[in-house]
C-alpha positions in Angstrom: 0.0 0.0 0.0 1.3 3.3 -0.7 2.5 5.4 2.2 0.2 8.1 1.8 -2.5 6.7 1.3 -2.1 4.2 3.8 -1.2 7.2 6.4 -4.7 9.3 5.3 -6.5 6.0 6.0 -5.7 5.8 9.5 -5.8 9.8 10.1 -9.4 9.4 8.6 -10.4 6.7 10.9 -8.6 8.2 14.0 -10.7 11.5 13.2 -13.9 9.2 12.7 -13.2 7.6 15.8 -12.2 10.8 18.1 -15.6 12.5 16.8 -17.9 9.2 17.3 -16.5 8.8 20.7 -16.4 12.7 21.7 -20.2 13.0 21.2 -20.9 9.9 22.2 -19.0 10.8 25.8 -21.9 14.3 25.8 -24.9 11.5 25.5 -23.3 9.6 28.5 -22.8 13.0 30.3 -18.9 13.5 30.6 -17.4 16.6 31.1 -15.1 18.3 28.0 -12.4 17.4 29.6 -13.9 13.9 29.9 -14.9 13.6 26.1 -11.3 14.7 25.1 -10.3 11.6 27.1 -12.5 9.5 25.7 -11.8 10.3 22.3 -8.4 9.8 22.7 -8.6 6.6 24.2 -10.7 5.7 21.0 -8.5 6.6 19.1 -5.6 4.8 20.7 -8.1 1.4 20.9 -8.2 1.4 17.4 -7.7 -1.7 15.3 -5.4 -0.3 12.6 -4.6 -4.2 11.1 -8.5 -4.9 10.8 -8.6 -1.2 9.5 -6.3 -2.2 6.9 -7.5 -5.3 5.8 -11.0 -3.9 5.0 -9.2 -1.1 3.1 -7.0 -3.9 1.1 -10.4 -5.9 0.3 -12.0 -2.7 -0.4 -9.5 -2.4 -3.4 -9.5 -5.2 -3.9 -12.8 -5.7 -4.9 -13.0 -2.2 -7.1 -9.8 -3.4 -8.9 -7.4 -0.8 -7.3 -7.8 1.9 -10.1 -4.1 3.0 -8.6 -2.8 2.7 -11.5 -4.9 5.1 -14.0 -3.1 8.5 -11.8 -1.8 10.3 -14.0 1.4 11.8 -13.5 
């Protein structure tokens, strides 16, 4: 996988994952300071191998048009 992309993928699902939790923490009632924790331990919980493997069968399966950029 290329380095880039590979490094947006898990910046996107860090930022998907510190959002979910951060307003999920408000419905339970934590403080900022305790959604801002939360988050980050979201973030640190997640499963960047399974995260990876769904994006490699993910290109797999649309034939990995990586190679039509044009350059």
């Amino acid at each position: 996988m290329d380095p880039r992309l590979l490094a947006e993928t898990v910046r996107a699902a860090c930022i998907e994952a510190a959002l979910d939790a951060y307003e999920e923490g408000g419905v339970r009632g934590l403080c900022a300071e305790g959604r801002w924790e939360y988050a980050i331990s979201a973030m640190r919980q997640l499963e960047v191998e399974s995260l990876l493997a769904r994006e490699m069968e993910r290109k797999a399966m649309l034939g990995d048009g990586s190679s039509s950029r044009s350059g």
